[in-house]
Backbone bond lengths (Angstrom), bond angles and torsions (degrees), N, CA, C in turn:
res aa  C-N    CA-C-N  psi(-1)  N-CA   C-N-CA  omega(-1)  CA-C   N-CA-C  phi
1 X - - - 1.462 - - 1.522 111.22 -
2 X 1.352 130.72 -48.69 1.401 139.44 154.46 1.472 117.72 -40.75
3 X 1.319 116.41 -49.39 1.590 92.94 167.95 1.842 125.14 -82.03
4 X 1.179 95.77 -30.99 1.695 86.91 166.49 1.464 110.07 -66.49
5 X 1.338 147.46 -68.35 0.946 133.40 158.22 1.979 113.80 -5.01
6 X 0.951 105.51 -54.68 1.945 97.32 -164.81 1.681 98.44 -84.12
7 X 1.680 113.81 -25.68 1.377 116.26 162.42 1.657 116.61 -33.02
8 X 1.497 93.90 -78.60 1.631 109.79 -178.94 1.043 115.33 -35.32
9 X 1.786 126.49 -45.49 1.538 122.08 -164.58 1.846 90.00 -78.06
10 X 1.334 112.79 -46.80 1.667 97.39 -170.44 1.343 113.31 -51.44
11 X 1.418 132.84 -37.81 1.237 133.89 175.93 1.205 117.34 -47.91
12 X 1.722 115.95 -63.69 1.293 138.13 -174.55 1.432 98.81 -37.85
13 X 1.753 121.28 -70.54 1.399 119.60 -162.69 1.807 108.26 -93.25
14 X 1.539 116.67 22.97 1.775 120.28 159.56 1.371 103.51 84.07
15 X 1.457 99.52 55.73 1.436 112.65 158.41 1.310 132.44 74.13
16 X 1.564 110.36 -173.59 1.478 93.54 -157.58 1.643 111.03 -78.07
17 X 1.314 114.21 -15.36 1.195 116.32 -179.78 2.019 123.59 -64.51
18 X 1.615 83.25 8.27 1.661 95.94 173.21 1.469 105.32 -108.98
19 X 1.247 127.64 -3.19 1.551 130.37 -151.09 1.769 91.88 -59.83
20 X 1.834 119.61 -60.70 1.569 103.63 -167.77 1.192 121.11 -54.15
21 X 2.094 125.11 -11.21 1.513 114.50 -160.22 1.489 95.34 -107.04
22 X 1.894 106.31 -22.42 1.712 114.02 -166.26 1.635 96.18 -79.70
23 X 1.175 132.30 -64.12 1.760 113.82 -147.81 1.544 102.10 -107.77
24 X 0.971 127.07 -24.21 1.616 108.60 159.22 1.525 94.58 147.50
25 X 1.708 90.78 -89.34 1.425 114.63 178.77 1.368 111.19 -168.49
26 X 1.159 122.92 105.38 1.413 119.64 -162.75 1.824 102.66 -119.19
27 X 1.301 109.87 168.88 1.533 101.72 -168.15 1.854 113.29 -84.34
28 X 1.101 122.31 133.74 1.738 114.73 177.06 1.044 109.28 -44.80
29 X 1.416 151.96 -27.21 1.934 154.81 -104.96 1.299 83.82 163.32
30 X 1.734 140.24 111.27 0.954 120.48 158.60 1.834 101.58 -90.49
31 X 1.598 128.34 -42.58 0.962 144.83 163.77 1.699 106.72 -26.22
32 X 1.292 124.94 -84.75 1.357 143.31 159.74 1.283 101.80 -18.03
33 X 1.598 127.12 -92.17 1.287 134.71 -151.48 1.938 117.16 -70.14
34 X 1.571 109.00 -11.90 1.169 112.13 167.48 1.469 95.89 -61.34
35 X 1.892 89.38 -75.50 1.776 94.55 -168.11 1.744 124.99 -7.83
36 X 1.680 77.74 -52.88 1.749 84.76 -159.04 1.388 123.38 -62.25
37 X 1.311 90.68 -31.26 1.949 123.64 -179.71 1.456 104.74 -58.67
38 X 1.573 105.93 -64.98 1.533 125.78 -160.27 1.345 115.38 -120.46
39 X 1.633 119.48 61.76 1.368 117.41 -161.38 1.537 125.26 -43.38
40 X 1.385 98.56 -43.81 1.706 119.65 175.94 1.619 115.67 -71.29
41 X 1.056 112.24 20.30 1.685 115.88 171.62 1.738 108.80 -83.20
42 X 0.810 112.89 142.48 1.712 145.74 153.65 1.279 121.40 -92.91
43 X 0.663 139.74 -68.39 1.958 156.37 159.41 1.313 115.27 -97.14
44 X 1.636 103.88 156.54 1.457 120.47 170.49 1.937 116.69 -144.53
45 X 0.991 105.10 114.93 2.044 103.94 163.37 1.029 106.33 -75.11
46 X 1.374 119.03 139.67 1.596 135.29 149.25 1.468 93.59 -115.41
47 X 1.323 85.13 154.05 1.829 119.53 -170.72 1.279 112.74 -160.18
48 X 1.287 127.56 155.52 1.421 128.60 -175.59 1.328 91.58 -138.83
49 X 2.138 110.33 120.07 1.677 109.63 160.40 1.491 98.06 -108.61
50 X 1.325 97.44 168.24 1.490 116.33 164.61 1.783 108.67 -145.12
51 X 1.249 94.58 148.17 1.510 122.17 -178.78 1.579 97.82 -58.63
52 X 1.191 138.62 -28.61 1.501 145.51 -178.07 1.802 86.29 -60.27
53 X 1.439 101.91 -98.62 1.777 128.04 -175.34 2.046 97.36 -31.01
54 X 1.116 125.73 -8.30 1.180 104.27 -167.98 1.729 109.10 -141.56
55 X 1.540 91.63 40.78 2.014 102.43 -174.42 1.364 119.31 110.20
56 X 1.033 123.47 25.19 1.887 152.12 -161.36 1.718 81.80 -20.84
57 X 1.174 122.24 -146.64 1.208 149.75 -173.46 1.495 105.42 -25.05
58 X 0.881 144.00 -24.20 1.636 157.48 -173.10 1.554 91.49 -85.05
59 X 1.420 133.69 -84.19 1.258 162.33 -177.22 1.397 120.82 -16.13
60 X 1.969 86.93 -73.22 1.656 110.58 144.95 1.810 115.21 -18.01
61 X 0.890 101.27 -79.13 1.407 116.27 -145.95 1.649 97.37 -70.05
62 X 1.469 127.24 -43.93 1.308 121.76 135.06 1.729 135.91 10.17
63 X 1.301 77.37 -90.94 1.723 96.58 167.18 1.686 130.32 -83.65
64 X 1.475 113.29 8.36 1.217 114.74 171.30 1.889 99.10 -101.27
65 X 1.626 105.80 -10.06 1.398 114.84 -173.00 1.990 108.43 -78.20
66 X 1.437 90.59 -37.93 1.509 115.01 -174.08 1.518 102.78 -84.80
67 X 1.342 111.94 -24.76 1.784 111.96 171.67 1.278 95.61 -78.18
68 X 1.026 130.76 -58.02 1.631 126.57 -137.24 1.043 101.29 74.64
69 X 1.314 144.80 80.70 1.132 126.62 158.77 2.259 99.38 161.91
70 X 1.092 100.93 148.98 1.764 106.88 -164.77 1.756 83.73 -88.41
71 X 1.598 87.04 153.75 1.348 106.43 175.86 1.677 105.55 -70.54
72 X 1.452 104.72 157.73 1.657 91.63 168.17 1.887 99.29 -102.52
73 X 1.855 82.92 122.51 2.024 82.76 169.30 1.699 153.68 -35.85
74 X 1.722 95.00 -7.87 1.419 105.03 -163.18 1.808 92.29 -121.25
75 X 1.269 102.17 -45.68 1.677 87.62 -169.72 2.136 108.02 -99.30
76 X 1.138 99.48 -35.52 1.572 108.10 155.26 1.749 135.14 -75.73
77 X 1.433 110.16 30.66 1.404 99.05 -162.67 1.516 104.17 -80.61
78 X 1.157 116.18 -163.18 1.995 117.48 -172.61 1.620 91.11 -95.00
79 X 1.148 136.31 0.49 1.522 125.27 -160.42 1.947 89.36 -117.44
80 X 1.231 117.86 -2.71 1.723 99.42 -169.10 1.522 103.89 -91.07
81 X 1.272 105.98 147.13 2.005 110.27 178.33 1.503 116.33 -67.22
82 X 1.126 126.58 137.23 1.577 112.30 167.84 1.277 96.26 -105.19
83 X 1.474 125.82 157.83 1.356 128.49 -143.82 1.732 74.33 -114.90
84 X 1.427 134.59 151.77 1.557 117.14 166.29 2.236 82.89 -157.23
85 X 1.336 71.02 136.12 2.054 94.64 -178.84 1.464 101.30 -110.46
86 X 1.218 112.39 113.98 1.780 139.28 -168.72 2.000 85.56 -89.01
87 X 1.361 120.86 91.51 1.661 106.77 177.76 1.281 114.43 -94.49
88 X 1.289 129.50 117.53 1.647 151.75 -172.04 1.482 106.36 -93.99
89 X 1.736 104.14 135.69 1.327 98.39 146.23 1.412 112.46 -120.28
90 X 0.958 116.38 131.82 1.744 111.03 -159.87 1.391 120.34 61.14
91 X 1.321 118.37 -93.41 1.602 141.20 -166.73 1.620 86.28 -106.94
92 X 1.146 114.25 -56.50 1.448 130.28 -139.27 1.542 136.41 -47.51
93 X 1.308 143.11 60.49 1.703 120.10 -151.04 1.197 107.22 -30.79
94 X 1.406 129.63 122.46 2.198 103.72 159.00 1.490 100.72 -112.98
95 X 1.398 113.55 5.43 1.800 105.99 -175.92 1.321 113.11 174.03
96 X 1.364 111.48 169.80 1.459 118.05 174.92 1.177 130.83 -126.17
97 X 1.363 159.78 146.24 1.461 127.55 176.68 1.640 83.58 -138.42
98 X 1.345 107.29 158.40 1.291 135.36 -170.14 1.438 119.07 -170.74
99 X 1.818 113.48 148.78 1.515 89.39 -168.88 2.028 83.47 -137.17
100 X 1.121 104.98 176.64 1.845 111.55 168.39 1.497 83.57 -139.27
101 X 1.484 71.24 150.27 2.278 96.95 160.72 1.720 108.05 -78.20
102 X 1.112 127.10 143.01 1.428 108.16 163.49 1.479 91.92 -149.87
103 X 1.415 104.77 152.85 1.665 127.72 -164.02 1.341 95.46 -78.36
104 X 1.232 125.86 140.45 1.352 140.82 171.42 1.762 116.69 -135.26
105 X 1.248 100.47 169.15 1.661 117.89 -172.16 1.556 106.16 -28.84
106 X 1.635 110.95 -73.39 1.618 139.30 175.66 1.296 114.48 -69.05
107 X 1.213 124.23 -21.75 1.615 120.03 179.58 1.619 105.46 152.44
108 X 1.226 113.44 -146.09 2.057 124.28 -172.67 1.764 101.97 -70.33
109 X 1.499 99.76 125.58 1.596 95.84 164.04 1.673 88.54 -115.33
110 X 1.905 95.09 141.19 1.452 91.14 163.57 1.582 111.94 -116.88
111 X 1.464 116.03 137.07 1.498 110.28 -170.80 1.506 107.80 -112.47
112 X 1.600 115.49 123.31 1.558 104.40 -175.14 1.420 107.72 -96.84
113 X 0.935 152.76 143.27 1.254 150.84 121.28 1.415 157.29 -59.20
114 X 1.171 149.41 160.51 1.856 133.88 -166.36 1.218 87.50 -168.36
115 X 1.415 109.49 115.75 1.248 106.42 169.77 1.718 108.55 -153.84
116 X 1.351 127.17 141.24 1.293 164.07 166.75 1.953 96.72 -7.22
117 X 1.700 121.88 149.03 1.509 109.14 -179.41 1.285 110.22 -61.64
118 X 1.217 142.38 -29.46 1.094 172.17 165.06 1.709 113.32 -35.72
119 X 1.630 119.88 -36.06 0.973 136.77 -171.98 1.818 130.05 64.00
120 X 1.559 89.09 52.12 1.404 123.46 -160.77 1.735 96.65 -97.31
121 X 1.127 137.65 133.11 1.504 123.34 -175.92 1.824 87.08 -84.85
122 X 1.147 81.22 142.62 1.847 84.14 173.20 2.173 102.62 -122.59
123 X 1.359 85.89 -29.70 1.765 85.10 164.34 1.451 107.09 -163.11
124 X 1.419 124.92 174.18 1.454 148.32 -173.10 1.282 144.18 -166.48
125 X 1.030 111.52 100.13 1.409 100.61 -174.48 2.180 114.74 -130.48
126 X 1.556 94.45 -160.98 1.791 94.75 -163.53 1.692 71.95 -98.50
127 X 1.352 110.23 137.93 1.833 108.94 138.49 1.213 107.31 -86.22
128 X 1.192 116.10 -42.69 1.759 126.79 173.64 0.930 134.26 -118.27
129 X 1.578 123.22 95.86 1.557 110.69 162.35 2.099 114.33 -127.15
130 X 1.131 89.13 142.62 1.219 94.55 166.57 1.560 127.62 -122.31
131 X 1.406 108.21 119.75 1.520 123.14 -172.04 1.250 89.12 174.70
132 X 1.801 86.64 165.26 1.932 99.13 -161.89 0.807 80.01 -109.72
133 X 1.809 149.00 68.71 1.291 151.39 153.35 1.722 101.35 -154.80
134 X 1.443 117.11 27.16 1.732 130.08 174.15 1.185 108.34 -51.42
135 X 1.565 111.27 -76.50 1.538 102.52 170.12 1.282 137.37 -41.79
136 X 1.110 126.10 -33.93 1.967 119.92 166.39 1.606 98.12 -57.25
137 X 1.617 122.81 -42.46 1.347 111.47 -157.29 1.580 94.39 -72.52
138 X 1.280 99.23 -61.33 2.155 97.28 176.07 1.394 126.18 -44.29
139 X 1.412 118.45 -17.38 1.327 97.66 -174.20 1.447 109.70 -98.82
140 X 1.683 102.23 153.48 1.308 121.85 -151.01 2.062 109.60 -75.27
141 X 0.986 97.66 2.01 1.495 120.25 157.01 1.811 114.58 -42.58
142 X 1.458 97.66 -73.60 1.823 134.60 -176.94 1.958 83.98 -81.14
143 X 1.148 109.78 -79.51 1.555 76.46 -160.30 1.873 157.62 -72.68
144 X 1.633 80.88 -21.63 1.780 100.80 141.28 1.647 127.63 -31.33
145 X 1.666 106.44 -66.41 1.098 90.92 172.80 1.838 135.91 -57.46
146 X 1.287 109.46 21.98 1.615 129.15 177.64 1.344 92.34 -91.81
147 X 1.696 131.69 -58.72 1.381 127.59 -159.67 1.403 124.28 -60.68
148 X 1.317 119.40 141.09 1.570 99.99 -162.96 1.687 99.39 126.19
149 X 1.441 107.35 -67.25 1.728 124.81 -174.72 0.795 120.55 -35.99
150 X 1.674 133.47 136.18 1.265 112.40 153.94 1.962 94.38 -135.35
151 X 1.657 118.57 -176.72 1.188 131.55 -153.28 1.801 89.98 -64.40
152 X 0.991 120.73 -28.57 1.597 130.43 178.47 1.359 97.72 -45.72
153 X 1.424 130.29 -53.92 1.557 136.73 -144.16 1.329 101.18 -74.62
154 X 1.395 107.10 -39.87 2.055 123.88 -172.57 1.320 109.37 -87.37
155 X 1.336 129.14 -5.02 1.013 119.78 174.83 1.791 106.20 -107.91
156 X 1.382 123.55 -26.54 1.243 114.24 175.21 1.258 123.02 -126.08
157 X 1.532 120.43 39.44 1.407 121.30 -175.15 1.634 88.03 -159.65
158 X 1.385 109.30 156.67 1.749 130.78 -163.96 1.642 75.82 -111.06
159 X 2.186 109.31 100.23 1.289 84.83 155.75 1.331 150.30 -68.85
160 X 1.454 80.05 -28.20 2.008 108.68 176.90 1.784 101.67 -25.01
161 X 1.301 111.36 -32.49 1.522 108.24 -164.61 1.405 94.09 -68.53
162 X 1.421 114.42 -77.41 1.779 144.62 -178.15 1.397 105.07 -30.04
163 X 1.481 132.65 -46.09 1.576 132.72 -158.52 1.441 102.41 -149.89
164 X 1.460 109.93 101.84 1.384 142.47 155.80 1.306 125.48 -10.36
165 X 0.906 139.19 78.57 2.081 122.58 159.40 1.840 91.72 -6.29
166 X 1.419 120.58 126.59 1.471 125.05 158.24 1.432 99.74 -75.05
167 X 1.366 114.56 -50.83 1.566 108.22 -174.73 1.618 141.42 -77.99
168 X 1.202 114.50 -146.09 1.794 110.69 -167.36 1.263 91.40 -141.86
169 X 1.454 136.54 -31.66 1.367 136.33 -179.76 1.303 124.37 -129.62
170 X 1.147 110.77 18.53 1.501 101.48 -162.56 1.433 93.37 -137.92
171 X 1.379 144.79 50.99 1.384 126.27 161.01 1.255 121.10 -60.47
172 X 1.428 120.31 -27.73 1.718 105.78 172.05 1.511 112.93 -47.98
173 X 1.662 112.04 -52.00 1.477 104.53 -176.61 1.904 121.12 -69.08
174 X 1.335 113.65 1.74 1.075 129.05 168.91 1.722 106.15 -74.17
175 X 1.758 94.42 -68.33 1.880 82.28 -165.31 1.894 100.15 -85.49
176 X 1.056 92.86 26.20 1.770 95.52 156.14 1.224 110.87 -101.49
177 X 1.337 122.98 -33.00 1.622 103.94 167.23 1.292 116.85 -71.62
178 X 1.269 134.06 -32.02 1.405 130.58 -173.01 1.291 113.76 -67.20
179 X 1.764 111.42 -32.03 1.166 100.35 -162.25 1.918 92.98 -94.55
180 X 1.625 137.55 0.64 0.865 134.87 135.51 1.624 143.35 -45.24
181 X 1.230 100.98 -31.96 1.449 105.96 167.85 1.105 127.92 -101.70
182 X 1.258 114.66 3.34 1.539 125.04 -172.71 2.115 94.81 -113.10
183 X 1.310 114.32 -21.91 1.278 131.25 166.09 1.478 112.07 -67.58
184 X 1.943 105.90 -45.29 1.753 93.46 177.01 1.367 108.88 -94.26
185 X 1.173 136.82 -4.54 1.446 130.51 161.97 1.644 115.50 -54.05
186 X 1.434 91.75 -49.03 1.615 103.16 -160.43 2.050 98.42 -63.50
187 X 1.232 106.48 -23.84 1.234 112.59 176.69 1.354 120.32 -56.07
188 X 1.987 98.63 -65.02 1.096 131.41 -169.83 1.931 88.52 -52.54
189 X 1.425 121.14 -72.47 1.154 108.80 -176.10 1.620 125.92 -30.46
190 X 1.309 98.93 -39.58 1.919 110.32 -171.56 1.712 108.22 -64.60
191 X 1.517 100.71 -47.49 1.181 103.36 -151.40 2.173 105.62 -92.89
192 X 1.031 102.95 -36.72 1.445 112.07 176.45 1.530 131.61 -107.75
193 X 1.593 109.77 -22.44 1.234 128.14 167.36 1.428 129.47 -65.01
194 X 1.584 95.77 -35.43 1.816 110.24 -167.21 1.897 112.97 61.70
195 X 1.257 94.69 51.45 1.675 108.66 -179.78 1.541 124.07 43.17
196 X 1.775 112.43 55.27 1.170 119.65 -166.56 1.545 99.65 -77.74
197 X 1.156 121.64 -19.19 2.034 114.33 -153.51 1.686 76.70 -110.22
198 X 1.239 128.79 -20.88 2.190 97.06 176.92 1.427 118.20 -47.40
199 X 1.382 140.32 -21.83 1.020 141.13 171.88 1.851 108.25 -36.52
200 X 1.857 86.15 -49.39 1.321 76.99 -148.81 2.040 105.51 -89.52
201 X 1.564 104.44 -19.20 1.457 114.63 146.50 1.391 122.78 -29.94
202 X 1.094 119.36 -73.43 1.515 128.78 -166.40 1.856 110.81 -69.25
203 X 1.614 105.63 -44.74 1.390 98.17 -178.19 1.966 102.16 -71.37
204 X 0.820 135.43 7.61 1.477 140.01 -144.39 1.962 74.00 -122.76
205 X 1.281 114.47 -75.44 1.266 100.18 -165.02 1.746 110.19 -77.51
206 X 1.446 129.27 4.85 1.443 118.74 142.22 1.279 114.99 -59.72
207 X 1.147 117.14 -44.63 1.410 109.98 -156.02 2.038 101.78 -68.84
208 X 1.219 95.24 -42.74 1.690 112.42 170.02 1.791 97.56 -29.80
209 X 1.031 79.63 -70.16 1.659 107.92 -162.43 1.804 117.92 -51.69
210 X 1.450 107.18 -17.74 0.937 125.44 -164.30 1.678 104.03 -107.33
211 X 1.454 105.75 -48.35 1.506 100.60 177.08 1.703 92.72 -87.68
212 X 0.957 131.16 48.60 1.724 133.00 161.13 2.299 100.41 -107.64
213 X 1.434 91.88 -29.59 1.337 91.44 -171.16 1.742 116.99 -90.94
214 X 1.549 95.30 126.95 1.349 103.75 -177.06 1.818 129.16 -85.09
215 X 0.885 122.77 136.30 1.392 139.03 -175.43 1.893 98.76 -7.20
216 X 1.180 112.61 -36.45 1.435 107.02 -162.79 1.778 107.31 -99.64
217 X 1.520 107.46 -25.48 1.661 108.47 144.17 1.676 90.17 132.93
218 X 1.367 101.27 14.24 1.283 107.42 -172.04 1.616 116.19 -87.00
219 X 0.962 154.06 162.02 1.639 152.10 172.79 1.380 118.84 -79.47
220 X 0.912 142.34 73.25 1.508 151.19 -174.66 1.729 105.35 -75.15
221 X 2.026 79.49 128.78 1.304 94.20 -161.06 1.499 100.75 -101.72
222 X 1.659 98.22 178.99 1.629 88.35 -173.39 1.132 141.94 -70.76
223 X 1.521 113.28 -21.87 1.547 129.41 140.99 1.414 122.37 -17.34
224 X 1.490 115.62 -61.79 1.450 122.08 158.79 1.288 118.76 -40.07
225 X 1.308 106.26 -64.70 1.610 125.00 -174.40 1.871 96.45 -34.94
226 X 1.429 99.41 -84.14 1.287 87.26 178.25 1.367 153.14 -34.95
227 X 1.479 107.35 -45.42 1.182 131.25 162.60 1.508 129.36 -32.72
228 X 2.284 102.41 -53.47 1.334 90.47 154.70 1.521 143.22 -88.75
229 X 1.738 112.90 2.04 1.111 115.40 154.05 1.531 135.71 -44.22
């Protein structure tokens, strides 16, 4: 039922040669890769959202606010599916896994995620990366230190400090993962959460906002900033 299902959408938007811009990032093994994720599962939902069906152009702009950073037009547009696995035990939610494509140094990294109802990463890894520095990014060394996370961590802490470049040449494909997982959280929050982590967004950019203002009530820009450094 899962692969006809991802059939139909390739058809719909002209085949498979649309699959990296049409369905997001969906898992190779959905059967398999739950298991492995969520041993204690019984059942699983698949569902497909998109940024279109859920505040198109409004929405967008949202989450490029909460990224810092603009969507890219071809593999991030408001019309692409995100693939998201509802994991059951019995009745029960115990988790979710979900993955995004995100552009990297060498070409598509895809980053999956599994994480807690709560939206706690409980694990993470690359299905896809390409760079001749993959293995530092895959090994469970570099990606562990993700587990633990949740959308709270990316919005008020500089991970760059906390979690290392694994590599020697490749920091683009580094702050492409960060800014990938902090991209499918911000989702995961939108789309299944009902905007549980803005709390911690908004007080994060008061506080911004607040040490921006200078003694006389004025907004001091970074020019200043520097200046009294």
């Amino acid at each position: 039922m899962y692969k006809k299902t991802v059939l139909i959408i390739l058809i719909a938007l002209g085949g498979p040669g649309n699959l990296y811009a049409a369905v997001g990032c969906t898992l190779n093994d959905p059967d398999r890769d739950i298991k492995r994720l969520f041993p204690k599962v019984t059942n699983y939902k698949t569902e497909f959202i998109t940024i279109e069906d859920h505040g198109g152009e409004k929405l967008a702009k949202e989450i490029e606010t909460k990224l810092k950073d603009k969507l890219e037009p071809t593999y991030e547009s408001i019309d692409v599916p995100y693939a998201y696995y509802t994991v059951l035990e019995k009745k029960q939610t115990i988790g979710y896994v979900h993955g995004v494509n995100q552009k990297g140094m060498y070409g598509g990294i895809q980053l999956i995620l599994a994480t807690d109802p709560n939206g706690v990463i409980v694990d993470c890894y690359y299905q896809k990366i390409t760079s001749p520095e993959s293995k530092k990014f895959k090994d469970k060394e570099f990606t562990k230190r993700f587990v633990g996370l949740s959308l709270a961590d990316f919005y008020t802490k500089d991970l760059k400090k906390k979690i290392e470049d694994p590599s020697k040449k490749c920091a683009e494909d580094y702050l492409a993962t960060l800014r990938g997982i902090k991209k499918n959280l911000i989702l995961h929050d939108k789309f299944k959460l009902k905007d549980r982590y803005d709390k911690y967004f908004y007080s994060d950019e008061k506080k911004n906002k607040k040490e921006n203002i200078n003694k006389d009530g004025k907004e001091t820009k970074d020019e200043d900033k520097k200046q009294k450094q």
